[in-house]
N, C-alpha and C positions, 0 to 999 in steps of 0.2 A: 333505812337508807340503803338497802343491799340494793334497789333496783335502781337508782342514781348510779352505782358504781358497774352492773350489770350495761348501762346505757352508756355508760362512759367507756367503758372498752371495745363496746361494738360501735360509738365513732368512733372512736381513735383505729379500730380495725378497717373500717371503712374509710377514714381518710387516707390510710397507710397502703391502702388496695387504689385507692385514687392516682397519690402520688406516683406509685410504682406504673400502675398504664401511662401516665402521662409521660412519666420517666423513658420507658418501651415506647412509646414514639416520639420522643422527643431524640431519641437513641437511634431509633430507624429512620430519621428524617436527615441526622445529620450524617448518616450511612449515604445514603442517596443524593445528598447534596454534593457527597466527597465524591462518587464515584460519575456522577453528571459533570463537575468540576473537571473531572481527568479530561472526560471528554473525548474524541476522535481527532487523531491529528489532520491539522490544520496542512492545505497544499499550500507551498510556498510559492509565491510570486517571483515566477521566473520566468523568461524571456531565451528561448533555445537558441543557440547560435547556428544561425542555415548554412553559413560558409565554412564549416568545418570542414569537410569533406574536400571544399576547394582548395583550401589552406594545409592536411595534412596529406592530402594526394587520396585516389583513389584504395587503391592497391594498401597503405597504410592504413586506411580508414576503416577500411573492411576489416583486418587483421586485430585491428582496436577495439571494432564493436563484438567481435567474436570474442577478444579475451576479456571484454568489462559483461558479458553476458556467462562466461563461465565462470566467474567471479558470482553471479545469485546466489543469494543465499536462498529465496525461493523463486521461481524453481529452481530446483537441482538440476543447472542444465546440462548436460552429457555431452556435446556435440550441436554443433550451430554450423551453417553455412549462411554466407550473405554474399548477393549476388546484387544487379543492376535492378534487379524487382521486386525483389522480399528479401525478409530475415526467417531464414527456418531452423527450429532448435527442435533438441530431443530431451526432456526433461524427465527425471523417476517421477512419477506420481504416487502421492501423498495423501491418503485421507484421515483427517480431524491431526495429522500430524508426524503419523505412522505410514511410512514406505509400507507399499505395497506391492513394489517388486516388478511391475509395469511401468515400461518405458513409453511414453506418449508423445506424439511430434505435432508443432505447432509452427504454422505460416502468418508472416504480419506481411502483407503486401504496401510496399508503402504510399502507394496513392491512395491506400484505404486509412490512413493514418490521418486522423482530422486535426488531434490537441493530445498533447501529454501533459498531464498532471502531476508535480513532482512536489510528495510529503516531507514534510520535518522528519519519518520514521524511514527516511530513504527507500520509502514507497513511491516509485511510477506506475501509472494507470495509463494504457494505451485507451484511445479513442477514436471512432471513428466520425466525421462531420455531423452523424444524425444522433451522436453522443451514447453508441453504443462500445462496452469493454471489449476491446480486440485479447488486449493481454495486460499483465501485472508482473511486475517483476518488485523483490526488497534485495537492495546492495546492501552492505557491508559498511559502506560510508558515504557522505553526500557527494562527493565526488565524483563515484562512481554514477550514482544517479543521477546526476547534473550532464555526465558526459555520455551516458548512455541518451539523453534528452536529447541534446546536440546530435548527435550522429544520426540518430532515428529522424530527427526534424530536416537536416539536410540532406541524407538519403530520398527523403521524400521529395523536397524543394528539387533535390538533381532532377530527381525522375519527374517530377510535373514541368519542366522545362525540358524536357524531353533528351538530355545530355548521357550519354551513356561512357563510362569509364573502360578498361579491358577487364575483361573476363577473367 
């Protein structure tokens, strides 16, 4: 009878080798499911308010978008001017997360502004009509992204109505 017993331990070693891969992917499946699950945040269904600008005055408006753009938490904006034609900031650049010590400047012209996309992670995504990224900005808090939305959308709407405020 030793070979019955000999045969008994290599299946049982073999089902126990069975078990454990099914185990390992059954383990890495529900790895992946978790991390699919988190998923990409979702832009939230908003609607910019174009009369902002009309309603807080020129001159304040500007002043607004300047200090809800130094408030980024990415970029790190340094200095912003906003004029009747663009918004231009000077942001530290950043790579994989790590300053790098160079200051970089960036112009959003706003008739080049098509749609802003505004996340649940108080992520904006600038766009342009043909659905290319102008720029990104993440607030601090939805508000902040909500009103940076605003401001941009109706800077825009002024200038495509061709209305200019003072200088």
């Amino acid at each position: 009878m030793p070979s019955t017993s000999i045969m008994t331990r290599g299946v049982r070693t073999i089902i126990k080798q069975a078990y454990a891969g099914h185990r390992l992917t059954l383990w890495l499946l529900i790895c992946v499911i978790s991390v699919l699950s988190a998923g990409c945040p979702t832009a939230v269904q908003y609607q910019p308010n174009e009369g902002i600008v009309d309603t807080l005055g020129v001159v304040p408006a500007r002043q607004r978008l300047q200090e809800i753009v130094a408030r980024s938490i990415n970029p790190q904006v340094t200095e912003s001017e906003v004029t009747d034609d663009f918004l231009q900031y000077r942001f530290r650049q950043a790579v994989a997360g790590f300053p790098t010590g160079a200051i970089l400047e960036n112009r959003i012209h706003f008739l080049n502004v098509g749609r802003l996309e505004v996340f649940e992670n108080n992520l904006v995504i600038i766009r342009t009509a043909g659905d290319i990224a102008l720029a990104q900005f993440i607030f601090g808090n939805h508000q902040d992204a909500k009103m940076f939305a605003d401001l941009l959308t109706s800077f825009r709407a002024q200038r495509a109505r061709g209305s200019s405020g003072t200088r």
